[in-house]
Structure formats: C-alpha cells, structure tokens
Legacy VTK file of the C-alpha trace (Angstrom):
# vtk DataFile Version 3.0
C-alpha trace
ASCII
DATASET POLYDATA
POINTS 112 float
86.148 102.140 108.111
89.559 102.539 106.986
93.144 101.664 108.007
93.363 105.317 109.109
90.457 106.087 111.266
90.973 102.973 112.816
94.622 103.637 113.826
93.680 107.242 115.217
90.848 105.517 117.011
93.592 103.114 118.692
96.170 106.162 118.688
93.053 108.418 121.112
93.144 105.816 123.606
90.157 103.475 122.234
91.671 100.482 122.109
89.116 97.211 122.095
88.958 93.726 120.959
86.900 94.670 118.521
88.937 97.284 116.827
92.017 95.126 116.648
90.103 92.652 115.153
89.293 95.521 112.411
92.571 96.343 112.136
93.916 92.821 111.788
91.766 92.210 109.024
92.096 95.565 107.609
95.923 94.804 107.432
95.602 91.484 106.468
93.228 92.724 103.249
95.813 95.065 102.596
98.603 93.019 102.254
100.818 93.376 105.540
100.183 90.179 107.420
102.749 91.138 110.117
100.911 94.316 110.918
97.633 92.151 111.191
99.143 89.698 113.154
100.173 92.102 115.846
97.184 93.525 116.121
95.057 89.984 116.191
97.672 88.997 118.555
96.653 91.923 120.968
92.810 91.016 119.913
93.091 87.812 121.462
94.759 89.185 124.956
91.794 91.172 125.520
89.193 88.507 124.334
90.676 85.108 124.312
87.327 83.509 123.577
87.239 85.515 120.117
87.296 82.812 118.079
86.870 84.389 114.613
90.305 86.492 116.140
91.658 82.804 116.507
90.827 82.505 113.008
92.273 85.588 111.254
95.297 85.325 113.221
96.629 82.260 111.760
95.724 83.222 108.379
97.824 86.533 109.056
100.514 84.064 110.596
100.439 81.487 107.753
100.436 84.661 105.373
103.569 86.400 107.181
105.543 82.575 106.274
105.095 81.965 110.416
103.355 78.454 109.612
103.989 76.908 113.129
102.479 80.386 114.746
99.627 79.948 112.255
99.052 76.113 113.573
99.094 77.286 117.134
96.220 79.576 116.768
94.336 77.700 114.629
94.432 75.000 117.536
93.793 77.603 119.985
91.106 78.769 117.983
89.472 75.358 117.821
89.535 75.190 121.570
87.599 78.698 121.980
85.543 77.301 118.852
84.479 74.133 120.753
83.821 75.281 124.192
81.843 78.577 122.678
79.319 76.346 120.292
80.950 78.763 117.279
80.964 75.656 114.751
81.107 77.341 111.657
84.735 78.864 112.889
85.856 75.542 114.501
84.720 73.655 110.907
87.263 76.482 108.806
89.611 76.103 111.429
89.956 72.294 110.911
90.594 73.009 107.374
93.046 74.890 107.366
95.002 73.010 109.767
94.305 69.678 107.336
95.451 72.045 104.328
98.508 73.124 106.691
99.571 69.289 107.227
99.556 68.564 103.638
101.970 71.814 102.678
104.020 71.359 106.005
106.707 69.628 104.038
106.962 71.838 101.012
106.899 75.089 103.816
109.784 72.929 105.788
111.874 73.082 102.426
111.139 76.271 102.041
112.149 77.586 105.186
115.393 74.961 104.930
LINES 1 113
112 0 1 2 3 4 5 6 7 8 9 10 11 12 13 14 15 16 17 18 19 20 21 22 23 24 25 26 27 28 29 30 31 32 33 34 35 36 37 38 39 40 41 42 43 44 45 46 47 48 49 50 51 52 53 54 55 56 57 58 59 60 61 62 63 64 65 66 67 68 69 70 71 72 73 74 75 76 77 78 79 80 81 82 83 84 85 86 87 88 89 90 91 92 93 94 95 96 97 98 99 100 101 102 103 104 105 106 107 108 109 110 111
C-alpha cells in the first residue's frame, strides 16, 4: 500500500500498531526519517512488545541524526527482543548498536 492510503486509513479513524508500523517504514523508504519516527514512536505506545517497531525506530532515529534516540530504542528493542524469543531482531539490534559505538565519536564531532 502506499503512503496515501495509509494516511487516509489513519486520517478515518483506523489507527493500529500495525499501520504505524507501515507508515514508519513507508516514510523511512521514502526518505523522511522524522515522519517515520513519529509514527514508529506511536507504534510502540500501542504495542510495546513490537520488536521489529523497536527496530525500525532507531534506524528512523539514527537516520533523522537523533543517534542517542536511535541507541535508546535499539536497547529497548533488545529487551522486547529477549523476553519475546524474536532472536533474529535482537541479533540486528546488537549490530547496530556495536556499529553505533564505533561512529559515536565521529557523530559527537559532528553534532559539536
């Protein structure tokens, strides 16, 4: 579905877990990671055991320069991850927090 008939979904009074988590990735895929990020954010309030949500939210985070928000719900995430069995989320998780570590200087200068 598109960007469209998901927002006029959310717009008629549908709203869901599940269609903010297609409209955080729809966002995210179309380049607007703050956009995604609100919606994941509101994903995660109405499922907090949505791990994969966990997931995409911290890329949208780490993608909208928010690298601190991003580490936050990637370490969130992990939590859902490990207490829901998900390992395959908790596993990409972890490695993007390891790849987070090694930029968090350069992103510190950056931000500086």
């Amino acid at each position: 579905m598109d960007i469209e008939t998901l927002e006029k979904m959310l717009a008629a009074g549908k709203d869901s877990a599940l269609l903010r988590f297609g409209l955080g990735k729809s966002w995210l895929d179309a380049g607007d990671p703050v956009r995604a990020a609100t919606h994941l954010g509101r994903c995660v309030v109405l499922d907090p055991d949505y791990s994969a949500a966990w997931k995409l939210l911290g890329k949208a985070w780490l993608a909208g320069g928010q690298p601190q928000a991003a580490r936050e719900a990637w370490q969130r995430g992990l939590s859902v991850a490990g207490s829901k069995g998900d390992q395959q989320a908790r596993k990409e998780m972890q490695v993007f927090l390891r790849r987070l570590d090694r930029q968090s200087p350069a992103l510190l200068a950056k931000a500086g």
